[in-house]
N, C-alpha and C positions, 0 to 999 in steps of 0.2 A: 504494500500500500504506500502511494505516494507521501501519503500525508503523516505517516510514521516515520518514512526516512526522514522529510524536513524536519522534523519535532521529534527527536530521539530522548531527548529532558523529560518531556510530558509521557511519552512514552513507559520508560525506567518508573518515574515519580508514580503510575498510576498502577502499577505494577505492583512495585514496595510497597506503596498504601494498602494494597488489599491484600498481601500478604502480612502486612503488621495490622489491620483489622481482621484477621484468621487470628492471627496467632496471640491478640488480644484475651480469647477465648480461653486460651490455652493457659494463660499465666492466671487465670481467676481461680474461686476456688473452688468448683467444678470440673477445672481445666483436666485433670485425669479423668474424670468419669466420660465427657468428652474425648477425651482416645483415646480411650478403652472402646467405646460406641461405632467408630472411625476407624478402630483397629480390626474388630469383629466384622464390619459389613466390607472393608476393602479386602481384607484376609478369605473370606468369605464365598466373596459375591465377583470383587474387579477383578481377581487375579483368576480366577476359574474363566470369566469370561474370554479374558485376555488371551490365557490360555488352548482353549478351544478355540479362540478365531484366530490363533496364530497356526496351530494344526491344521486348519480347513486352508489356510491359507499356503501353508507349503505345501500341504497334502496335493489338493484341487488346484488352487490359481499357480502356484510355482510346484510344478509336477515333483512329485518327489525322486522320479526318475531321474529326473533331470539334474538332482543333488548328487546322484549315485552315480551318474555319468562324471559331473566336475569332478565332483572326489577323484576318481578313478584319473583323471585327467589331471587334475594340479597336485597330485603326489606321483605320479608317473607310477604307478603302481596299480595292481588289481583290486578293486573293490571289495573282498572277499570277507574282511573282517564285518561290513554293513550286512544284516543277517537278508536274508530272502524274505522275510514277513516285515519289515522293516517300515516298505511301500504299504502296507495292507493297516498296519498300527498307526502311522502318521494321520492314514486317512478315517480310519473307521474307529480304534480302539482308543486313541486319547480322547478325541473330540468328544466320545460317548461315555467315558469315564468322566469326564471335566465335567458334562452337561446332568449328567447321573450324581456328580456331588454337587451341582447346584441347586439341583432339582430337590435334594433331600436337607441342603442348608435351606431353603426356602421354606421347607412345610413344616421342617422344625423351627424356624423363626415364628412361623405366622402360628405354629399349635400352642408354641410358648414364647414373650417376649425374654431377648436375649438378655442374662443374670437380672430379670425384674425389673429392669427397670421402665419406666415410664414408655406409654405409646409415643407421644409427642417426643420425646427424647430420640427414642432409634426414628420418628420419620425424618423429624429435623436433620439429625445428626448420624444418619446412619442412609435411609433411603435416598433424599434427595441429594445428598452428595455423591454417592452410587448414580444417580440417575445424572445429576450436571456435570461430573469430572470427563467422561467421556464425550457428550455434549462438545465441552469445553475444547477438548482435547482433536475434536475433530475442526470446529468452528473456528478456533484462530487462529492456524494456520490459513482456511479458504480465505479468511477475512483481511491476513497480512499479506500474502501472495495470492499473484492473478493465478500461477500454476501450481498444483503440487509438487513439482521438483522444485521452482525456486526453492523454497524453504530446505532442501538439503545443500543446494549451488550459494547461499547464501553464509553458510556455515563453514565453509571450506575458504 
């Protein structure tokens, strides 16, 4: 975005503000029960998803063949150590594990709130952050860059 590069000050400044308005949170004196709450749903909930769409994603969009080839190619050696079922687990057996413990972190959150505590508590501090970090995570990149590789060409 044009208007970021001119204004890199406002940029920084508005950035550090809402990370020192987070972590405002943090220094109170709730500030542990709080992430404890944030440790349980990203533990949970982000890293299982992450997970599974990172599988689907070599599995499917970047063939996993296709891993087995490079290997095999930039160690100038035979592939032999990457088992034969290897192709078959990337695609079908993590995804379904990841998605099989989300599926059972979920029914158990929702048949009982996580260590008691308050409903508003885990949606504030537990769902809606689950649901806007990724959000987040996708939208300001589109928002900074007209492409998605700038944002890797920019870093380099």
């Amino acid at each position: 975005n044009e208007w970021c590069r001119r204004h890199p000050p406002v940029v920084v400044f508005a950035f550090c503000f809402t990370g020192f308005l987070c972590s405002i949170l943090m220094a109170s004196k709730s500030g542990y029960y709080v992430l404890d709450i944030l440790d349980h749903f990203s533990s949970a909930y982000l890293m299982l998803v992450g997970g599974a769409l990172s599988a689907i994603v070599i599995g499917w969009l970047y063939p996993a063949d296709k891993i087995v080839r490079q290997v095999k190619n930039s160690a100038n050696q035979d592939a032999f150590w990457l088992p034969f079922l290897w192709t078959y687990a990337i695609k079908f057996v993590t995804p379904a594990i990841l998605i099989l413990l989300f599926l059972y972190n979920f029914v158990r959150d929702c048949m009982r709130p996580y260590n008691g505590y308050p409903q508003w508590a885990l949606v504030c501090f537990g769902w809606v952050p689950c649901l806007i970090i990724p959000v987040l995570a996708f939208a300001i990149p589109s928002f900074l860059f007209e492409k998605p590789s700038q944002a890797f060409a920019c870093a380099g």
